[in-house]
N, C-alpha and C positions, 0 to 999 in steps of 0.2 A: 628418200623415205626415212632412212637413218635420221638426217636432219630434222624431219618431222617428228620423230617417235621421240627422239630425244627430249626436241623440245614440249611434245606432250607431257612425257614423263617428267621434266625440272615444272611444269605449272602446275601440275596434280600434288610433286612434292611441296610448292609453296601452298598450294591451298591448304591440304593437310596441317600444316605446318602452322596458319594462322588459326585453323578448326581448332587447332588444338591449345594456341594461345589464348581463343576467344572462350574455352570451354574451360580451361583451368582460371581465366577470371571471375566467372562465376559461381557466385558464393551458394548458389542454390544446388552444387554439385556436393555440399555437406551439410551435417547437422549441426545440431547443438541442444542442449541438455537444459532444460529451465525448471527450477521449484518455484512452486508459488505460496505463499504464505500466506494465513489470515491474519488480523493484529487490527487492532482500534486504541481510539481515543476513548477516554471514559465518559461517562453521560450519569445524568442525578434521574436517574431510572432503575427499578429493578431488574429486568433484562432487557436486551432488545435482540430478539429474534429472528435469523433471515433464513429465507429456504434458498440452498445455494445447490442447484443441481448440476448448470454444466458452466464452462468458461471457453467463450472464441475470442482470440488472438487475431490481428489483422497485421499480416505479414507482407512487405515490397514483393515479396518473390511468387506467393501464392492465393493472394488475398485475405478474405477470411479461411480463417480454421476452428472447428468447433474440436474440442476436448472434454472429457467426461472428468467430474471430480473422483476423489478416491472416494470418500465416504458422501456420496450428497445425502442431501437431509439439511435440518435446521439446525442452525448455529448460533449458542448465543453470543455476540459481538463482545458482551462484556467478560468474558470470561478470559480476552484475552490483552488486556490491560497492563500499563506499566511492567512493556519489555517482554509479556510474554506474547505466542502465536500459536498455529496451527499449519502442519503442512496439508493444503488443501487438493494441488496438482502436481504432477513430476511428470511431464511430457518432454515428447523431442518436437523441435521446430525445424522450418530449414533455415538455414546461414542466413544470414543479411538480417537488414533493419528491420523492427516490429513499430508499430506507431499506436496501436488504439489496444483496447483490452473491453470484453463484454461480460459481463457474472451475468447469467440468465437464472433468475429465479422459480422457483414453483410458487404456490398459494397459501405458503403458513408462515404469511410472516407477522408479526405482533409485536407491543412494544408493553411491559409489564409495569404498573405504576398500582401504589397500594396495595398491593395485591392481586388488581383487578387487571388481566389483561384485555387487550384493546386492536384490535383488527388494526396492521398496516397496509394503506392501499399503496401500490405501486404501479402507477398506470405505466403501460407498453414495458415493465418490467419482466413479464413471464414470454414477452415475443421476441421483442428487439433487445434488451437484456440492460443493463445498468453500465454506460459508456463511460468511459474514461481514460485518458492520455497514458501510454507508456513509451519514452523514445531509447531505443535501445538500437545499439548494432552487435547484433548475435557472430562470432566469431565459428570459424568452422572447427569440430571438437571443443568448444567452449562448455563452461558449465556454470551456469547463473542462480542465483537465488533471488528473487524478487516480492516484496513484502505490499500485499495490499491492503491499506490503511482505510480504517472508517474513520471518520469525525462524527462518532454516534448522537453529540451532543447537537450539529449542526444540522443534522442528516433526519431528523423528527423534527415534524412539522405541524403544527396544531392546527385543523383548521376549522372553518369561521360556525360550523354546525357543531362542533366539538368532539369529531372523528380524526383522526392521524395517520399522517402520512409520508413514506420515505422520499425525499429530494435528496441522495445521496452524495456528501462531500469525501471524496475520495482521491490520495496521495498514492504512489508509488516511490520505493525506492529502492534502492541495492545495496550491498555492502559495500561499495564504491562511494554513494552518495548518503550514508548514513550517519549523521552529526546526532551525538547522543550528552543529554544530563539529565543527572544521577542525584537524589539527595534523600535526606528522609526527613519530615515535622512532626513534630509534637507538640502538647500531649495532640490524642486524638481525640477528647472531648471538646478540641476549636474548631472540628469540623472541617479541616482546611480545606483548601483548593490551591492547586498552586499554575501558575502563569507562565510559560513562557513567551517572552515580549522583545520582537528583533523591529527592523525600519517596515517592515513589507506583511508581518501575520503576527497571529499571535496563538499558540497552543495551549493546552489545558491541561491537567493532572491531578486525580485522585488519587492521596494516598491510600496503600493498601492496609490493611488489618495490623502493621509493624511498622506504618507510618512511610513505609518508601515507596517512591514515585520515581521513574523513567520517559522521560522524552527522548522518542525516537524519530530518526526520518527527516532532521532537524537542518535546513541551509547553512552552510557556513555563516560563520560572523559572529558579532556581539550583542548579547542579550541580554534583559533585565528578568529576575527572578520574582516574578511577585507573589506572595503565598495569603492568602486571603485567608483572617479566620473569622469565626464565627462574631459577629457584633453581638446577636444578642446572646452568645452565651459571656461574653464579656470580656473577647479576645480582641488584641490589638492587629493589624496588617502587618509582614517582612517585607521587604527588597531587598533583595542582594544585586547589585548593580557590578557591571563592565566584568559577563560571564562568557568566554571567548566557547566558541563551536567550532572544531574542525572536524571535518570527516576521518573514519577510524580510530577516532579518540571519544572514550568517553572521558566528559568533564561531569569530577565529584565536585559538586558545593557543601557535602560536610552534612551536618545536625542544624538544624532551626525550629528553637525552643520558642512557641510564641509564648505570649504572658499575658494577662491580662490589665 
């Protein structure tokens, strides 16, 4: 009986033993700490307006997860332009990988042109919500920031009766994965527009009221600057050509005077 009890007791201690190997590998036995940003691309619109009420995260560990915003309500996209944001959420997830992200809208959302605004339709927008990729592996006590990018300019869509509509183009990135340039043109009566132009996309940029522009979000590598100005006010095009991107570094390009 001794022998028996014994050997009960050494397989109870290995089971434990591995229970306890197999529960500390499990990243869902911690959190982690996520902000989420709003931020966009600029667009030749007066505003473009989204009703951003909640956001679900699709998590390895737990599936979906729906989160409420701090402020929902409507947001205009362009307000936050060249390098500026919004903190929109500050939740906890559990540990492990996240793969998808959902913004579920309400009904007010519009896109402002002349003056006159203009109903955006966004079908299965307010049910199943506005999808798109985030691949992340959440660490336990980790603490992330992650910046949801519009491409407001791509993301309106005109269509064939002459009503509009959100097809939303939307980026993710981290301060991990955040390649940034930085410049300013002049004067502002060229109107400009300025390019960034790598092998695989290309980004857009409105300068702001003091002529500076920010590309955020940006892949590594080498890019071409093309600053577009006005033809018919009587402005010539820039290039600033072989403009290197690394992540955690903003790259200055300086002052670019166009002329006519």
């Amino acid at each position: 009986m001794k022998k028996v009890s014994l050997f009960l007791v050494s397989a109870l201690l290995v089971m434990a033993g591995f229970m306890a190997c197999e529960k500390s590998d499990k990243t869902s036995d911690g959190t982690a700490r996520m902000q989420l940003y709003l931020t966009d691309d600029p667009a030749q619109y007066e505003k473009v307006l989204i009703d951003v009420q909640k956001i679900e995260i699709h998590s390895d560990v737990d599936g979906w997860i729906s989160f409420n915003i701090l402020k929902p309500g409507v947001y205009n996209l362009l307000d936050f332009t060249n390098g500026l944001d919004t903190l929109i959420a500050d939740i906890t997830l559990p540990a492990g990988k996240i793969s998808q992200m959902r913004l579920i809208l309400g009904n007010n959302n519009s896109v402002v042109i002349d003056g006159v605004s203009h109903p955006l339709a966004t079908p299965s927008a307010q049910q199943s919500g506005l999808k798109f990729n985030i691949h992340q592996d959440l660490q336990v006590n980790g603490s992330y920031k992650v910046w949801i990018d519009f491409d407001a300019a791509r993301s309106i869509v005109v269509q064939g009766n002459g009503n509009y509509s959100l097809k939303p183009v939307i980026k993710t990135y981290t301060e991990l994965t955040d390649g940034r340039i930085k410049g300013i043109v002049l004067p502002l009566t060229a109107r400009p527009v300025v390019y960034a132009i790598n092998n695989t996309d290309t980004s857009a940029a409105i300068p702001n009221a003091a002529g500076f522009y920010l590309f955020s979000g940006l892949p590594e590598g080498t890019y071409k600057i093309w600053i577009d100005g006005d033809a018919t006010a009587g402005f010539s095009d820039a290039v600033i050509e072989n403009v290197t991107v690394r992540f955690g570094v903003v790259t200055d390009v300086g002052i670019t005077t166009l002329v006519p």
